[in-house]
C-alpha positions as CSV (number, residue, x, y, z in Angstrom):
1,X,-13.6,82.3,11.9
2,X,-16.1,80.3,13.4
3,X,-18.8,82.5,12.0
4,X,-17.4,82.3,8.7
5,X,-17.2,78.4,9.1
6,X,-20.7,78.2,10.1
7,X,-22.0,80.5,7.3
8,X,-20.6,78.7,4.8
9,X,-21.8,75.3,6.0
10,X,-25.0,76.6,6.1
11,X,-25.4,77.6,2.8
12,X,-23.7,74.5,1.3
13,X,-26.1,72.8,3.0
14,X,-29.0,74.9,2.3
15,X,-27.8,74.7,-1.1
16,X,-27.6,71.3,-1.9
17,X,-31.2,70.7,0.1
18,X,-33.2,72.9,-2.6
19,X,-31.1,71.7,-5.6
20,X,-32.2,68.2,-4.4
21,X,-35.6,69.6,-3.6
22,X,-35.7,71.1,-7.0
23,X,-34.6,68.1,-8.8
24,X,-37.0,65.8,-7.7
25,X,-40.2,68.0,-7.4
26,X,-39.5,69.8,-11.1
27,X,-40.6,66.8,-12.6
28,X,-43.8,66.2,-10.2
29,X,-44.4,69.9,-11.0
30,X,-44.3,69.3,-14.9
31,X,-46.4,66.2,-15.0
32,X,-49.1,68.2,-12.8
33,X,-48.6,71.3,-15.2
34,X,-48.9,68.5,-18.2
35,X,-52.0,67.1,-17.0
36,X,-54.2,70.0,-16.0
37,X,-52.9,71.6,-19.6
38,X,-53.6,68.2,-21.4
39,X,-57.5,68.5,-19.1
40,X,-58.0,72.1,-20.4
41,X,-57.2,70.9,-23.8
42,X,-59.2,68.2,-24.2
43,X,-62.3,70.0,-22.3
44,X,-62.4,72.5,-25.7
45,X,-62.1,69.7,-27.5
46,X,-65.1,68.4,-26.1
47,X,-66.7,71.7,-26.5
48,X,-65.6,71.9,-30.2
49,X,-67.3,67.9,-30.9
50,X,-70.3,68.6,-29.6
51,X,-70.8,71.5,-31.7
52,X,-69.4,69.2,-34.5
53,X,-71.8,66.4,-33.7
54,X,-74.4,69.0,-33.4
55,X,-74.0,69.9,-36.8
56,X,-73.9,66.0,-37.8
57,X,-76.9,65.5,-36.0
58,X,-78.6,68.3,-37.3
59,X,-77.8,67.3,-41.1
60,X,-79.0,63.6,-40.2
61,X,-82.6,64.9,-39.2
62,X,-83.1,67.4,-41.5
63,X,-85.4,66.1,-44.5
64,X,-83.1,67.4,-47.3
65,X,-80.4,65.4,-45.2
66,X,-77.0,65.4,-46.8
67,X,-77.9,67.1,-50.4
68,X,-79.1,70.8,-49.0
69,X,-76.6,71.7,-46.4
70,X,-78.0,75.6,-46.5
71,X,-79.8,74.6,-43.7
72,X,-76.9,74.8,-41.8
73,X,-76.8,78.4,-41.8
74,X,-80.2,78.3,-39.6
75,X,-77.8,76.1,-37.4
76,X,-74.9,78.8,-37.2
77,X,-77.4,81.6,-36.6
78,X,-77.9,80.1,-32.7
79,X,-74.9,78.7,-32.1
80,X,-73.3,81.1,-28.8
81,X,-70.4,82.0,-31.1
82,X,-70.7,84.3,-34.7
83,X,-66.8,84.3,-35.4
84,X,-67.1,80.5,-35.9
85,X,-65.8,79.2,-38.8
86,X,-68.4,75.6,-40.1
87,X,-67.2,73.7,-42.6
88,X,-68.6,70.1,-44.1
89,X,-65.8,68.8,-46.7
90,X,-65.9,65.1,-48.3
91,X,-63.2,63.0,-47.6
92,X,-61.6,63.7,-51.3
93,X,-61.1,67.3,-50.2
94,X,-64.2,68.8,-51.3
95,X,-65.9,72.1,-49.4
96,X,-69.8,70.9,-48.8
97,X,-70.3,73.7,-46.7
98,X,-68.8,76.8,-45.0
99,X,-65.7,78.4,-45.3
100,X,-63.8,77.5,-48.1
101,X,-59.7,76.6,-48.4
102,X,-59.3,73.2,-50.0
103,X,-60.0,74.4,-53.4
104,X,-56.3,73.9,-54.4
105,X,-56.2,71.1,-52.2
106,X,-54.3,68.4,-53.9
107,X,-55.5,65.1,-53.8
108,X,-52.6,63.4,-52.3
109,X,-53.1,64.9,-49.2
110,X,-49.6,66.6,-49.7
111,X,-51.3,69.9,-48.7
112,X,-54.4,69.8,-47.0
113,X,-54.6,71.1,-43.8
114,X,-53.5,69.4,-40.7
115,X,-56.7,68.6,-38.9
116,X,-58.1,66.9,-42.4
117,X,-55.4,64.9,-43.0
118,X,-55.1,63.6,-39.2
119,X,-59.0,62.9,-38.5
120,X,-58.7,60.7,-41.7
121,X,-56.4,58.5,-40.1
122,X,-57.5,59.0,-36.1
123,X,-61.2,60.2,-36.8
124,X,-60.5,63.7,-34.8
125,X,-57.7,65.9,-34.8
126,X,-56.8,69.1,-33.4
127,X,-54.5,72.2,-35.3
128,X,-53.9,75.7,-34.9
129,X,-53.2,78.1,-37.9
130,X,-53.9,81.2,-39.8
131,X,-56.2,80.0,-42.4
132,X,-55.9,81.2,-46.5
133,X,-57.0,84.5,-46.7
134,X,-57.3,85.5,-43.3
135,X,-55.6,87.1,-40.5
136,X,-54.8,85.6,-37.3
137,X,-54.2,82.4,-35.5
138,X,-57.5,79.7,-35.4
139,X,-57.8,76.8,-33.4
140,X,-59.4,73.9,-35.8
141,X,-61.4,70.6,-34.5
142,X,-62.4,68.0,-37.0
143,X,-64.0,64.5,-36.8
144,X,-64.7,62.3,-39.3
145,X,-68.0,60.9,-39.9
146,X,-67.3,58.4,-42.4
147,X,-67.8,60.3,-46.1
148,X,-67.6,63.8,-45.0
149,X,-65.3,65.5,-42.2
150,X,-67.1,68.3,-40.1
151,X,-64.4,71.0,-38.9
152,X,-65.3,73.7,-36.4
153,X,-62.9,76.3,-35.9
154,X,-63.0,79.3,-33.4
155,X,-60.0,82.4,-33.1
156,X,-56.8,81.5,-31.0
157,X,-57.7,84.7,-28.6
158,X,-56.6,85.8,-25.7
159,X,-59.3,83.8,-24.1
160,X,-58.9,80.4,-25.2
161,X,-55.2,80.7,-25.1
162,X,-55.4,81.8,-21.4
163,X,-58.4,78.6,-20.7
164,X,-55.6,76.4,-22.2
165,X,-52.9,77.9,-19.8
166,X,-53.0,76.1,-15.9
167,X,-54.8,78.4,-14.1
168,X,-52.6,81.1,-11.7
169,X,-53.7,79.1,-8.8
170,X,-51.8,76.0,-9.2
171,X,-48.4,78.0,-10.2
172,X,-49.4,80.1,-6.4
173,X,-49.5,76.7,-5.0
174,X,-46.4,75.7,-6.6
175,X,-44.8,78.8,-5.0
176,X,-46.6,78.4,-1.6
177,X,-45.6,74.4,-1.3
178,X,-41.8,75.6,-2.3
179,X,-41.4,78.7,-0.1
180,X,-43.4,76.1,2.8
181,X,-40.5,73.7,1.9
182,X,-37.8,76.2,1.6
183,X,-38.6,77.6,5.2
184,X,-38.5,74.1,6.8
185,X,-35.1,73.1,5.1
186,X,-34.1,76.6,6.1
187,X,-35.1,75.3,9.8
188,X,-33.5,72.0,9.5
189,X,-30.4,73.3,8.0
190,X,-30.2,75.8,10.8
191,X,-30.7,73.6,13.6
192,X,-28.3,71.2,12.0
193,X,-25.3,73.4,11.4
194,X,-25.8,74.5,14.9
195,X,-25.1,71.1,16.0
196,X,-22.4,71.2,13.6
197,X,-21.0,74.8,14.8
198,X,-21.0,73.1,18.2
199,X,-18.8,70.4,17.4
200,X,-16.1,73.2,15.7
201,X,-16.4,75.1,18.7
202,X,-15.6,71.8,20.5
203,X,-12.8,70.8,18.7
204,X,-11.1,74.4,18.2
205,X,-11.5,74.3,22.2
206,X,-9.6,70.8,22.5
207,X,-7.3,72.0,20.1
208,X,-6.1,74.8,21.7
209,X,-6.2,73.6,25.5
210,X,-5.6,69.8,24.9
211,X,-5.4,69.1,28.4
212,X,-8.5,70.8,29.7
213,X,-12.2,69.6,30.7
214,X,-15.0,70.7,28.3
215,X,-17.9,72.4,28.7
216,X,-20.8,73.0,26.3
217,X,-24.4,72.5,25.1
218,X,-25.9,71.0,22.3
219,X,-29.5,71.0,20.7
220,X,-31.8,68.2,21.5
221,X,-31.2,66.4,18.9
222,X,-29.5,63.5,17.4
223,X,-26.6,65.5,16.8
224,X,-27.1,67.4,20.0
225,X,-26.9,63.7,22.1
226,X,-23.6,62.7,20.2
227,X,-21.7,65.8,21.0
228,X,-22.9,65.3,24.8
229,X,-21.2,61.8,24.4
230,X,-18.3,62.9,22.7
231,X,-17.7,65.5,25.3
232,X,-19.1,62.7,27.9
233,X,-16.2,60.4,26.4
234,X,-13.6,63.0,26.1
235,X,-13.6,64.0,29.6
236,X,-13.8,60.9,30.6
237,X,-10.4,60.5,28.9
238,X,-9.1,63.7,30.1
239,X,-9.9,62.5,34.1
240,X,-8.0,59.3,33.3
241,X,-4.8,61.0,31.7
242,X,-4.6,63.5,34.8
243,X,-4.9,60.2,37.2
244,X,-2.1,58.2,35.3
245,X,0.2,61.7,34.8
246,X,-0.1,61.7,38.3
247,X,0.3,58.0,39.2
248,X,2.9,58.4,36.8
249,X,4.7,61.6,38.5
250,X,4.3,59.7,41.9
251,X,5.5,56.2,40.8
252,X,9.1,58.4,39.1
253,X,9.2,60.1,42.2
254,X,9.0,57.1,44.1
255,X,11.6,56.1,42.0
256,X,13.8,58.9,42.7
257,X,13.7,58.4,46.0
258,X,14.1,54.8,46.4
259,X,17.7,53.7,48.1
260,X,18.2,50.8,45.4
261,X,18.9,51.7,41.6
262,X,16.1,51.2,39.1
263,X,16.3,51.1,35.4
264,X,13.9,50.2,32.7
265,X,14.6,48.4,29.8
266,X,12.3,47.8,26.1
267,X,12.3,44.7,25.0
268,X,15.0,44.7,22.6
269,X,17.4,45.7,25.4
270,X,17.6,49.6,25.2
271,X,17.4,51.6,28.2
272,X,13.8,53.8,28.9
273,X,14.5,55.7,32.5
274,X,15.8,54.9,35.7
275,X,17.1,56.7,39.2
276,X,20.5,58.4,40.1
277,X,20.6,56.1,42.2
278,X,21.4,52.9,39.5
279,X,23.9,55.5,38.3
280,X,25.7,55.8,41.2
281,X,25.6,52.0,42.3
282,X,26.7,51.1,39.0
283,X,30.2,53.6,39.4
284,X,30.6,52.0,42.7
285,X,29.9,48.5,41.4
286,X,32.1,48.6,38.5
287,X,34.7,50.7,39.9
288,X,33.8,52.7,36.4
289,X,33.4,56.5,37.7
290,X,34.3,58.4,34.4
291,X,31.5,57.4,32.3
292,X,28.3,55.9,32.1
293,X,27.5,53.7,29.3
294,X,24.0,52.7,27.2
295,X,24.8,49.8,26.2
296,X,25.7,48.6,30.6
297,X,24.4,44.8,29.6
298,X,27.3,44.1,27.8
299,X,29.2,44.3,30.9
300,X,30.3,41.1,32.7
301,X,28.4,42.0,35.7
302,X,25.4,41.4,34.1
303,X,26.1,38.3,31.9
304,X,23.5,36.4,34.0
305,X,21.2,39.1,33.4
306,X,21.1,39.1,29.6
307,X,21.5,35.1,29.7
308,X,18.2,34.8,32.0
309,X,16.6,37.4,29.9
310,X,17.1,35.6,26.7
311,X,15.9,32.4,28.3
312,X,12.5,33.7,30.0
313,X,11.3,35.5,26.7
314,X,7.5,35.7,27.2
315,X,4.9,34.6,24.4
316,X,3.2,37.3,22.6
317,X,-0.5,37.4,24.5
318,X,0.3,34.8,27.2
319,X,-0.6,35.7,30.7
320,X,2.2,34.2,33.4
321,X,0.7,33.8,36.8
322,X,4.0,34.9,38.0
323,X,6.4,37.6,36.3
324,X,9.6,35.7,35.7
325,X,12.4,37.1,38.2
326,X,16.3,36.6,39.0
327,X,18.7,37.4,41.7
328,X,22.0,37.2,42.4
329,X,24.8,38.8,44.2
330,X,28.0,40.5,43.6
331,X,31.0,41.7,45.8
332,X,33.7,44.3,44.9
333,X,36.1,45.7,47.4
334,X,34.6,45.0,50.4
335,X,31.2,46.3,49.0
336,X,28.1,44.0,48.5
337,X,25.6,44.1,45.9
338,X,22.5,42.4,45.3
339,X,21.2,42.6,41.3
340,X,17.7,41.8,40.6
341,X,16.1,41.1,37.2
342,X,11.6,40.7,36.6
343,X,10.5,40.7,32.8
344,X,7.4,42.3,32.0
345,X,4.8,40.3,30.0
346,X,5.5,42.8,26.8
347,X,9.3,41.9,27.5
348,X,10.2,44.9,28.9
349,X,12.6,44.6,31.9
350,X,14.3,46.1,34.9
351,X,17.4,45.5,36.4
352,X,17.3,46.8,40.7
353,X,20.7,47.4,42.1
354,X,20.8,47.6,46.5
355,X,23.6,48.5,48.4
356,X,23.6,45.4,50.7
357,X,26.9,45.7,52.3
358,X,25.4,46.7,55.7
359,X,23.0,43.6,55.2
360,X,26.7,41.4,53.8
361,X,28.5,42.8,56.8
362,X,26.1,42.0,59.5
363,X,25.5,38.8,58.4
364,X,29.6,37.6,58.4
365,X,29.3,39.6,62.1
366,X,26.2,37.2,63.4
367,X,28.3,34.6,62.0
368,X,31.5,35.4,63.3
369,X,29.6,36.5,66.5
370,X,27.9,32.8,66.3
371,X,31.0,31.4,66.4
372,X,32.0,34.0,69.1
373,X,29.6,32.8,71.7
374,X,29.7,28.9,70.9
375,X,33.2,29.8,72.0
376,X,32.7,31.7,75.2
377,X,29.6,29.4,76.3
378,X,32.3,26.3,75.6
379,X,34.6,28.2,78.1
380,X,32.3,27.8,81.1
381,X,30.5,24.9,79.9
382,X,33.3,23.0,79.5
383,X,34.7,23.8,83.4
384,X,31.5,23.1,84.9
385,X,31.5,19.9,83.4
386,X,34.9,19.1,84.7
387,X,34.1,20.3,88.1
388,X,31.2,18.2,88.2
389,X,33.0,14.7,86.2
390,X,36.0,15.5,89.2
391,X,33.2,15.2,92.0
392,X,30.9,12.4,90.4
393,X,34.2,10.4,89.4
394,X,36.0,11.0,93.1
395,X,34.2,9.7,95.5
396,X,36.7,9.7,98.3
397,X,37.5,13.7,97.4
398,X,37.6,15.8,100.3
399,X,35.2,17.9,101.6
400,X,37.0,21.0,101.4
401,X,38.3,19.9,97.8
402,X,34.4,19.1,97.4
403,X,33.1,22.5,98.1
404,X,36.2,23.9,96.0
405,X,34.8,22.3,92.8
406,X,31.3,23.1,93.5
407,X,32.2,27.0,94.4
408,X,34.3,26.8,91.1
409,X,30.9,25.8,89.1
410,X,28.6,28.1,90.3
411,X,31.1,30.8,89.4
412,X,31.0,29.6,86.2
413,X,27.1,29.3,86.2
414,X,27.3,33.0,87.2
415,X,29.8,34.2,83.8
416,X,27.3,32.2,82.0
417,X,24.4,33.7,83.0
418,X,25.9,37.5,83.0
419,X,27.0,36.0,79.1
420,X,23.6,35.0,78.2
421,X,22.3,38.4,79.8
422,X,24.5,40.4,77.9
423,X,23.9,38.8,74.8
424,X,19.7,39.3,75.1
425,X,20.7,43.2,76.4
426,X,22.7,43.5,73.1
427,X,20.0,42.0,70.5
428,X,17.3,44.2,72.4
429,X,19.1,47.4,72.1
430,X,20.2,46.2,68.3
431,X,16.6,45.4,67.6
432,X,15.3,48.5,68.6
433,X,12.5,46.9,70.8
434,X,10.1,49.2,72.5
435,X,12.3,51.6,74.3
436,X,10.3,53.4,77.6
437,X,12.2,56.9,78.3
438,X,11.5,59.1,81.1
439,X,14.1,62.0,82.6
440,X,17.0,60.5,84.3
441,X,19.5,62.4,86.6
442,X,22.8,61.5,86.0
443,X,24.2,61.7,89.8
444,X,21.3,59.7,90.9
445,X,22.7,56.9,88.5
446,X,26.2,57.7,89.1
447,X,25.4,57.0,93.0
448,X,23.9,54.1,92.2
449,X,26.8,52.6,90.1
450,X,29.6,53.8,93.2
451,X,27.2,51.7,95.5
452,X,27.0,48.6,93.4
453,X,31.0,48.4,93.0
454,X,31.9,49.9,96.3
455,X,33.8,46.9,97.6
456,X,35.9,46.3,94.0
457,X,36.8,49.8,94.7
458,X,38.4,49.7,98.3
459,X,39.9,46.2,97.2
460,X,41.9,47.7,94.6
461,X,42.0,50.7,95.9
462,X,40.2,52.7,93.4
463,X,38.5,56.1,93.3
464,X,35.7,57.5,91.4
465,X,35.8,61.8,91.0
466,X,32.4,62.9,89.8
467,X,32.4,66.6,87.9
468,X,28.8,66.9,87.0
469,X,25.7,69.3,88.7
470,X,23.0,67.9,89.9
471,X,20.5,69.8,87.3
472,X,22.0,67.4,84.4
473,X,19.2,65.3,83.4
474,X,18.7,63.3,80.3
475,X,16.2,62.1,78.3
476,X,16.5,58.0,78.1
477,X,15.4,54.3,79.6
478,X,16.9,54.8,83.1
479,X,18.0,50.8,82.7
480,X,19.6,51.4,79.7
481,X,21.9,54.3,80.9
482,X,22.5,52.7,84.4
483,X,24.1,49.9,81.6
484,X,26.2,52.3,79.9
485,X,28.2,54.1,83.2
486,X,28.0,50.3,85.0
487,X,29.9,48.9,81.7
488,X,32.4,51.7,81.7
489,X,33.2,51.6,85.2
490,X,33.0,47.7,85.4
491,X,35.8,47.8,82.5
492,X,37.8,50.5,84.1
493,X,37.8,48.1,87.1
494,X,38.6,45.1,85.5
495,X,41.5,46.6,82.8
496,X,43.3,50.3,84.5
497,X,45.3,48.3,87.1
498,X,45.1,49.2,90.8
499,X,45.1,52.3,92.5
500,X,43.7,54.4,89.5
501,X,41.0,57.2,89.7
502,X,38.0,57.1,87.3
503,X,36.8,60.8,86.3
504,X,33.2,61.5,85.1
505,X,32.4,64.9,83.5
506,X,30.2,66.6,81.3
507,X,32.9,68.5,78.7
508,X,30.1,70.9,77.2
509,X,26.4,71.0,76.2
510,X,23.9,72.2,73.3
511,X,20.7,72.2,72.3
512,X,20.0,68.6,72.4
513,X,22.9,66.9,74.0
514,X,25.3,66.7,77.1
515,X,28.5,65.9,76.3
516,X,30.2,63.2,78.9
517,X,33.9,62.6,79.6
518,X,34.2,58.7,81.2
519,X,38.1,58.3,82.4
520,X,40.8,56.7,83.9
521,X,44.8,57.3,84.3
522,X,45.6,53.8,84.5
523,X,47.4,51.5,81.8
524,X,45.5,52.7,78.6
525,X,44.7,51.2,75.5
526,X,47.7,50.5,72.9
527,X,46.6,52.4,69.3
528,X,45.9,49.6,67.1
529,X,43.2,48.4,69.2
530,X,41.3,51.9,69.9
531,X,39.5,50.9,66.4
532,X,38.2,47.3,67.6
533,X,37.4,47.8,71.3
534,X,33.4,48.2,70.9
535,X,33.2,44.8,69.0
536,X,31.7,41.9,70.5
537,X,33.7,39.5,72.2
538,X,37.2,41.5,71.2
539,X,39.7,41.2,73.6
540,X,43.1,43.1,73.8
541,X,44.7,40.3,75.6
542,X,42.1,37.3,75.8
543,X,43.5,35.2,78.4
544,X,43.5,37.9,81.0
545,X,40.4,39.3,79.9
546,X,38.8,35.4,80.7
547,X,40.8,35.6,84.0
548,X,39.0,39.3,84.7
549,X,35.6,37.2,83.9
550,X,34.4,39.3,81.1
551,X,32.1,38.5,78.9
552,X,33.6,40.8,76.1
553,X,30.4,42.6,75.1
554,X,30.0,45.1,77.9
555,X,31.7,47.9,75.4
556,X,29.3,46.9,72.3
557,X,26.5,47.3,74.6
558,X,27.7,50.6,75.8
559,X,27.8,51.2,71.9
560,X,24.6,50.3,71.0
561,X,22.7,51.8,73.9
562,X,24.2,55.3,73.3
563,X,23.1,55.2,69.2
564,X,20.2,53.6,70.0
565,X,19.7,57.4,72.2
566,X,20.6,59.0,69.1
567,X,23.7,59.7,70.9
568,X,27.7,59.1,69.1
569,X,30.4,57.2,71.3
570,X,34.6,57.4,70.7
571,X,37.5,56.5,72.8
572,X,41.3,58.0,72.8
573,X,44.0,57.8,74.6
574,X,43.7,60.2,77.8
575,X,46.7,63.0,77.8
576,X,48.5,61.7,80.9
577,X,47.8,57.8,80.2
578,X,44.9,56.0,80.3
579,X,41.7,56.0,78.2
580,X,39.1,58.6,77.7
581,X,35.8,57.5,76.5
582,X,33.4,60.8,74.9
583,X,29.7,60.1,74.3
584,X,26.8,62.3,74.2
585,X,23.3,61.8,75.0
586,X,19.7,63.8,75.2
587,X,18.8,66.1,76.6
């Protein structure tokens, strides 16, 4: 097909080149023919006179002069041609001398011959004819010369008609110059149609892989250079539509896998793409779960939305040094959602929906918890402060009542400072700070737990039974699991009742984890508070938990520091009374 293409390009082109060639050399050609015709023509002419004014001159200087012309057949006798025809006729028609035709010439010049009539008005003229009583075509010259005409006339032959043609030479010229000329439009024509076939190929190629890089070569050449741009261009174009397919691909991806919900929006408030993600926070959101709807601004959840929207509308070609943005927040059932709005500067918009309820939650926790410790550090605060008002405002107090008040606030200096040290452990473990593991064996901390609460256990007559090998090591900050198995114990201590035994076991293993059992047989935990128990500062019974001198978050940091192991914690009631608490942590 391309062939075919080319082909007929080709020819069209050559074509119109030699039409236009022809057209405006034709005439060029016919003025030169004109001219060397109209040159031959007037050189017989010439020819023809002088043998004319020959004869004139001859008649002038002959002593007889005008009356005898007879001796102008001395004349004709040398002259280089014998079939010339001489005449001498008077200007009223009259033969003087030579052939004779004007007899029956009329006198109104109606009929005489061409070349009379014509050198009476122009002085010479020219004719060509078969003269009266002869046979064959003569070429005639006469000139006037005043009262008689002298006409010279030779035969139209072969020879004189081919000395009036353009000689051979000039038509071969002709024919060289055209075939030179045809050859180098022949050239051009090829060399341009192969620029021209080049750009076909190139554009059949982009046609039928639209997507692909081009590769070709082109004549140097005008046409050749533009192709190399085009294609220069084109690729250049194709380079930039792989980079933003694939910043495209990579920004809906990101998209995809973002937590919050995205969804675009054109400018007159119809929906472009978005995530699953908005879908599903919008079900949860508007507690709509059957159907999904297009048209989600007219919903009441998103009045502000369409009402800042309207509002923020942004000029055709303005520049805004800062995208115009909302937020606002929205609770339903517990849940919390935050709803963000930024308008593009063609007015395009999207709406992000997050999940914030964690975010919601712990912030009402760090305020209740806020609340939680201005509460427990008033507690000691507030009986140090009357210790100390008692002694400063007493001055005849006792010495043993004395030392009673002062022993009374440094054990309320102590609860403060295990409160405050509790609290940091907490917000370390919560913060995930820097945690340095190493391999920790769990008898070795075990042992050093029994040691630190030896005399708590002989006062209230408690024992400690340990079920665990001594190969069971696990993977963890050794402070933070001494916390874990000192927090148990300390609570077992403070809330089983006297003369219980605390069990420690490992229940079962796997790949990653050992599985511990922390228990005790004493008075238990009643069911509605199993769910609350690892919560700061809950107490089952709050007055004789202060009595006990907790500080309340000795279970939340037992908590936190098995998740932050990647470890899971639960407690139940133990078959037999008591409590049982289950965690895991790694190997």
């Amino acid at each position: 097909m391309v062939k075919m293409g080319r082909s007929k390009f080709k020819n069209n082109l050559f074509v119109f080149y030699t039409v236009l060639f022809l057209i405006l050399s034709f005439p060029a050609f016919y003025y030169l023919y004109k001219q060397d015709k109209n040159r031959r023509t007037k050189l017989l002419n010439e020819n023809l006179g002088e043998i004319a004014r020959l004869v004139e001159n001859y008649l002038a200087a002959t002593d007889t002069g005008y009356e005898d012309f007879e001796a102008l057949d001395f004349l004709k006798g040398i002259l280089p041609r014998e079939d010339l025809l001489l005449s001498v006729i008077d200007t009223s028609g009259d033969v003087l001398y030579g052939y004779s035709e004007e007899e029956t010439i009329s006198a109104d010049n109606r009929d005489r011959p061409a070349e009379i009539g014509e050198s009476l008005l122009n002085g010479t003229a020219t004719s060509i004819r078969t003269p009266n009583g002869m046979d064959g075509l003569y070429y005639f010259f006469a000139e006037n010369f005043g009262d008689h005409i002298v006409r010279v006339a030779v035969p139209y032959s072969s020879d004189i008609v081919e000395f009036l043609k353009s000689r051979h030479t000039m038509f071969l010229t002709i024919i060289i110059i055209f075939m030179v000329v045809w050859y180098i439009m022949s050239m051009l024509t090829k060399n341009f149609t192969n620029s021209i076939t080049r750009l076909k190929e190139l554009t059949n190629s982009i046609r039928k892989n639209p997507s692909a890089l081009v590769r070709s070569s082109f004549p140097e050449d005008e046409i050749g250079e533009i192709g190399r741009e085009i294609i220069d261009i084109y690729n250049d174009l194709m380079l930039t539509k792989e980079a933003l397919a694939m910043e495209r691909k990579k920004l809906l991806d990101h998209i995809s896998a973002l937590n919050e919900g995205v969804m675009f929006f054109s400018s007159d408030k119809k929906m472009l793409f978005g995530n699953d993600r908005f879908t599903t926070l919008m079900s949860i959101m508007t507690d709509d779960k059957e159907s999904f709807s297009s048209n989600i601004l007219a919903r009441p959840e998103f009045a502000d939305v369409v009402e800042f929207i309207d509002n923020n509308r942004i000029e055709a070609g303005s520049k805004p040094s800062e995208l115009p943005r909302m937020e606002y927040q929205l609770k339903n059932k517990g849940r919390f959602f935050e709803v963000q709005c930024v308008i593009f500067p063609d007015n395009s918009f999207e709406i992000i929906l997050s999940d914030i309820t964690k975010i919601g939650k712990n912030k009402l926790i760090k305020q209740q918890m806020t609340s939680n410790i201005s509460h427990e550090l008033n507690t000691p605060v507030a009986s140090i402060k009357g210790y100390l008002e008692t002694i400063l405002h007493t001055p005849n107090i006792p010495v043993e009542k004395r030392e009673y008040f002062v022993m009374k606030a440094i054990a309320q200096t102590d609860k403060l400072k295990d409160l405050i040290a509790d609290i940091s452990a907490l917000n370390k473990i919560e913060e995930k700070e820097s945690i340095v593991k190493e391999k920790v064996v769990i008898n070795d901390i075990i042992r050093e737990v029994r040691e630190n609460f030896e005399a708590s256990f002989k006062q209230k007559n408690i024992g400690l039974h340990v079920d665990i090998k001594n190969d069971v090591v696990v993977f963890g900050n050794r402070g933070m699991i001494i916390s874990i198995f000192q927090n148990l114990t300390e609570n077992a201590i403070k809330y089983a009742g006297d003369g219980t035994t605390i069990a420690i076991s490992v229940t079962h293993d796997d790949k990653k984890f050992y599985h511990f059992s922390f228990s005790d047989n004493g008075v238990g935990i009643p069911d509605e508070h199993l769910g609350r128990i690892f919560e700061r500062f809950y107490r089952i019974d709050a007055g004789r938990s202060r009595k006990t001198g907790g500080t309340g978050l000795g279970l939340a940091i037992v908590k936190n520091t098995v998740q932050a192991h990647g470890g899971k914690i639960v407690v139940r009631d133990r078959i037999g009374g008591g409590a049982e608490f289950l965690f895991s942590l790694p190997k």
